[in-house]
C-alpha positions as CSV (number, residue, x, y, z in Angstrom):
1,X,32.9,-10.4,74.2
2,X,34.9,-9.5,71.1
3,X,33.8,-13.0,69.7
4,X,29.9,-11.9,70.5
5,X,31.1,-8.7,68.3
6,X,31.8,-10.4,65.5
7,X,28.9,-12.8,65.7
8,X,26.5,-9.6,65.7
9,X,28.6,-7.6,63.1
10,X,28.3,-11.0,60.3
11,X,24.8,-11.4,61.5
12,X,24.0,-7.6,60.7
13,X,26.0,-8.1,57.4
14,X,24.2,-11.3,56.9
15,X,20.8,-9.6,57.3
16,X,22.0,-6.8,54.6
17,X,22.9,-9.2,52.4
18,X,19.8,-11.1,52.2
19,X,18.1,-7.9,51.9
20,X,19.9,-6.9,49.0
21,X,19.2,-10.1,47.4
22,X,15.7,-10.2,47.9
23,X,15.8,-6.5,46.6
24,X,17.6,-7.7,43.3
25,X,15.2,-10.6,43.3
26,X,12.1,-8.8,43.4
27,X,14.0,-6.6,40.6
28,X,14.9,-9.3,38.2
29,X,11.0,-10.3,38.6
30,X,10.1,-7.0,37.9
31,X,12.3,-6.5,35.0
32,X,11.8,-10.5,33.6
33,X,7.9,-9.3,33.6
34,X,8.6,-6.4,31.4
35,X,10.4,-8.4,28.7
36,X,7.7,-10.8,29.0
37,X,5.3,-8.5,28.2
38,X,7.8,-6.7,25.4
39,X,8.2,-10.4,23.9
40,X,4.2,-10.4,23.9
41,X,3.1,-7.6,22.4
42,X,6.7,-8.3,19.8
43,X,5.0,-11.6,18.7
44,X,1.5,-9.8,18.4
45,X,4.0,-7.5,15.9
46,X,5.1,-9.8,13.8
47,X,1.9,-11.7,13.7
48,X,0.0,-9.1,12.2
49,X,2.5,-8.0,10.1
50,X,2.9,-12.0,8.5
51,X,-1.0,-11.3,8.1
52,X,-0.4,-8.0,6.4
53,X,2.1,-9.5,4.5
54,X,-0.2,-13.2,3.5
55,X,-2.8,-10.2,2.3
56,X,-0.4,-8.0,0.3
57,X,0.6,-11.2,-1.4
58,X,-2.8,-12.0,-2.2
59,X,-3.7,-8.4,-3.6
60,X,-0.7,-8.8,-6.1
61,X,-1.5,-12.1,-7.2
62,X,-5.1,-10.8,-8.1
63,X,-3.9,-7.3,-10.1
64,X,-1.3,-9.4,-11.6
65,X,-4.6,-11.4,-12.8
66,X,-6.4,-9.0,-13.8
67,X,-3.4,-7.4,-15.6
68,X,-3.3,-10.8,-17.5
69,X,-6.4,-10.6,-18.1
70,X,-6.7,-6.6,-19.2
71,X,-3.7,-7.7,-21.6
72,X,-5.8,-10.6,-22.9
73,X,-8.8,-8.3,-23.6
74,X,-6.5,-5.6,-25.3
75,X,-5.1,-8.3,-28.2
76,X,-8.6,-9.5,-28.4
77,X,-9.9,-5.9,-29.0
78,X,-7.1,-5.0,-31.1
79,X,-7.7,-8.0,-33.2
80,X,-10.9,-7.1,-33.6
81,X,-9.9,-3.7,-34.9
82,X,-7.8,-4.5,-37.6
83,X,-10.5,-7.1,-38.7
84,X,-13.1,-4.0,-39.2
85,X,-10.1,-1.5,-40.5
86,X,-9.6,-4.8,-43.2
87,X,-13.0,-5.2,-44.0
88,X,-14.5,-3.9,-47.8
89,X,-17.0,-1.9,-46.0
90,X,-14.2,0.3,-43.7
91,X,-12.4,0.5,-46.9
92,X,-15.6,1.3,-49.1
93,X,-16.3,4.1,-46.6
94,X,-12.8,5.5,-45.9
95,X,-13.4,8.9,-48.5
96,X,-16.7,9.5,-46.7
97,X,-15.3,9.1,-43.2
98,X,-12.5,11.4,-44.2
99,X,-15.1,13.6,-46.3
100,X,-17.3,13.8,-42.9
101,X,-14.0,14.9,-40.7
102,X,-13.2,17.4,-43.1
103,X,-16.7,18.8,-43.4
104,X,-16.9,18.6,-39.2
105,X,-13.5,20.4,-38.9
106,X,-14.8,23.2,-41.2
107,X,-18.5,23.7,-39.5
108,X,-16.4,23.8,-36.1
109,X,-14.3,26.4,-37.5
110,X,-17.3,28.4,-39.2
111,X,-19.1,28.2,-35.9
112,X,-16.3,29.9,-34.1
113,X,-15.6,32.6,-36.9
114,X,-19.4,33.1,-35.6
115,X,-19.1,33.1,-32.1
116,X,-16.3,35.8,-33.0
117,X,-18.1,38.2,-35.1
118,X,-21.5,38.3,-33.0
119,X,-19.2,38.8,-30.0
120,X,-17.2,41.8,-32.0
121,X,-20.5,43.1,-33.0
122,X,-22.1,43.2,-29.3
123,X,-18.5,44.5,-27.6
């Protein structure tokens, strides 16, 4: 009778075993399935962000050659410049243009003076 004891006691602690480990089994399957789907959507991460990162590159490589090319067009247009401030007819007309400036800076000035009296005289 003692020996039937035993027998049902390991059999009892038998059956809570296994039902513990089916219990941690169904919980490692759970939690395996969540870091399956973490590694998943991870991937998807760093997938987009190489993608990001391929376009970024690209962006740079084409304002870096359209800086090149701004530079270019800058000494060009420079150049050309100092040709036309070298040529005999910029020199030829350098009293005229400073002439006109002065001339322009004088009728703005006698224009304002205007503005202000007329103003005065109305107030």
């Amino acid at each position: 009778e003692q020996l039937d004891d035993e027998r049902a006691a390991r059999r009892a602690n038998e059956g809570e075993l296994r039902n513990k480990l089916r219990e941690l089994g169904d919980r490692l399957h759970s939690q395996r399935a969540r870091y399956a789907a973490r590694v998943e959507h991870l991937e998807a991460r760093v997938e987009h962000f190489k993608t990001r990162g391929e376009a970024l590159e690209a962006r740079v490589e084409n304002l870096s050659t359209q800086l090149q090319d701004l530079k270019s067009r800058n000494e060009n247009l420079s150049d050309d410049l100092s040709d036309i401030e070298e040529s005999t007819i910029w020199r030829l007309f350098g009293p005229y243009r400073r002439l006109r400036a002065r001339m322009d800076a004088t009728g703005e000035s006698t224009s304002e003076d205007a503005k202000g009296n007329s103003a005065a005289r109305s107030g």
